[in-house]
C-alpha positions as CSV (number, residue, x, y, z in Angstrom):
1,X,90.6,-53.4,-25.6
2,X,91.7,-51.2,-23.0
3,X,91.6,-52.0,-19.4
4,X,89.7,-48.9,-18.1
5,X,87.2,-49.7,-20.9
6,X,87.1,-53.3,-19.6
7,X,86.1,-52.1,-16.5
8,X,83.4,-50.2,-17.6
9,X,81.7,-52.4,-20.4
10,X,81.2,-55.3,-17.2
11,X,79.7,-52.5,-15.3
12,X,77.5,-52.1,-18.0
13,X,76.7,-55.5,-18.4
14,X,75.7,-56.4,-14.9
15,X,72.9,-53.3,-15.1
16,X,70.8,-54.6,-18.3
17,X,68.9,-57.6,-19.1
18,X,70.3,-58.7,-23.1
19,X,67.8,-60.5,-25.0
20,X,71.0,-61.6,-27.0
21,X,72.8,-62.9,-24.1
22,X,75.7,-60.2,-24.5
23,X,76.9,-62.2,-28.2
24,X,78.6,-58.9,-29.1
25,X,81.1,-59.0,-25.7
26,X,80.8,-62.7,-25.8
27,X,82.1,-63.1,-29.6
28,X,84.9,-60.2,-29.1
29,X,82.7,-57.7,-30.4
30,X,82.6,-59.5,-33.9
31,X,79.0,-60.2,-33.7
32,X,77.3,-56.6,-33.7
33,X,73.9,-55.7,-34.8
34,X,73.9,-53.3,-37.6
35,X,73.3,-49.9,-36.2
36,X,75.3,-46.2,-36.7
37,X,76.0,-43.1,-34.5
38,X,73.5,-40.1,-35.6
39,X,75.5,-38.0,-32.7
40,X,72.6,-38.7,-29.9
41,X,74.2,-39.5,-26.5
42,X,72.5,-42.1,-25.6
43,X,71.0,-43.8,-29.2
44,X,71.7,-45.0,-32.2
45,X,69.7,-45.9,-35.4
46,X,69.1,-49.4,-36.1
47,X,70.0,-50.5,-39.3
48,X,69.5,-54.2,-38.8
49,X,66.8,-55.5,-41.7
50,X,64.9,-57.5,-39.8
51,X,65.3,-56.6,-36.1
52,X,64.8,-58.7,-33.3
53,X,62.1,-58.1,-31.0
54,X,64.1,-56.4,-28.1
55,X,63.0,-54.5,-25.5
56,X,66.3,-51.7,-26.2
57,X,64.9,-50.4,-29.0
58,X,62.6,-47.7,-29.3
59,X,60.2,-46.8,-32.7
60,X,59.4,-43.5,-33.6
61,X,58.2,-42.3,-36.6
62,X,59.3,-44.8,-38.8
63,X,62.9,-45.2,-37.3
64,X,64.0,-48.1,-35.1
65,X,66.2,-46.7,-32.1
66,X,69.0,-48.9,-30.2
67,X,69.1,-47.7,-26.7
68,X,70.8,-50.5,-25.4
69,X,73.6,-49.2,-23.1
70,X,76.3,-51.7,-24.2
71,X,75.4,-51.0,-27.9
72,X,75.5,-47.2,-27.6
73,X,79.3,-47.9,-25.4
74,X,80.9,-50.2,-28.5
75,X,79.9,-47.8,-30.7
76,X,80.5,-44.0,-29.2
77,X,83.6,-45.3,-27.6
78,X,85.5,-48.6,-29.8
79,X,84.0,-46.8,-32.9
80,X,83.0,-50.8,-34.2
């Protein structure tokens, strides 16, 4: 991982509250909840079939939306 990305992925991390306790950093970004880039800057669709209550996800009309910040980062910006 790049330093610079480093940087900003702690940054990141000290600002939000995980209900996961960060597993995705923690395991080396190995352990990420299914979700994919539908090009909205800060959201992606969840594709996870049975989704953990978390309070980074927003529901509208029938779609389940990731809006965690750390999420949204590993996947606009390490494309994983």
């Amino acid at each position: 991982m790049k330093q610079d990305y480093r940087k900003e992925i702690e940054e990141i991390i000290g600002e939000i509250k995980c209900p996961k306790d960060f597993i995705c950093y923690k395991s080396g970004f190995e352990r990420l909840c299914k979700a994919k880039d539908i090009g909205i800057e800060s959201f992606l669709v969840c594709l996870e079939e049975k989704p953990v209550k978390c309070h980074l996800t927003l529901y509208i009309e029938g779609v389940l939306y990731c809006q965690c910040p750390l999420r949204v980062f590993i996947s606009k910006k390490l494309k994983k």
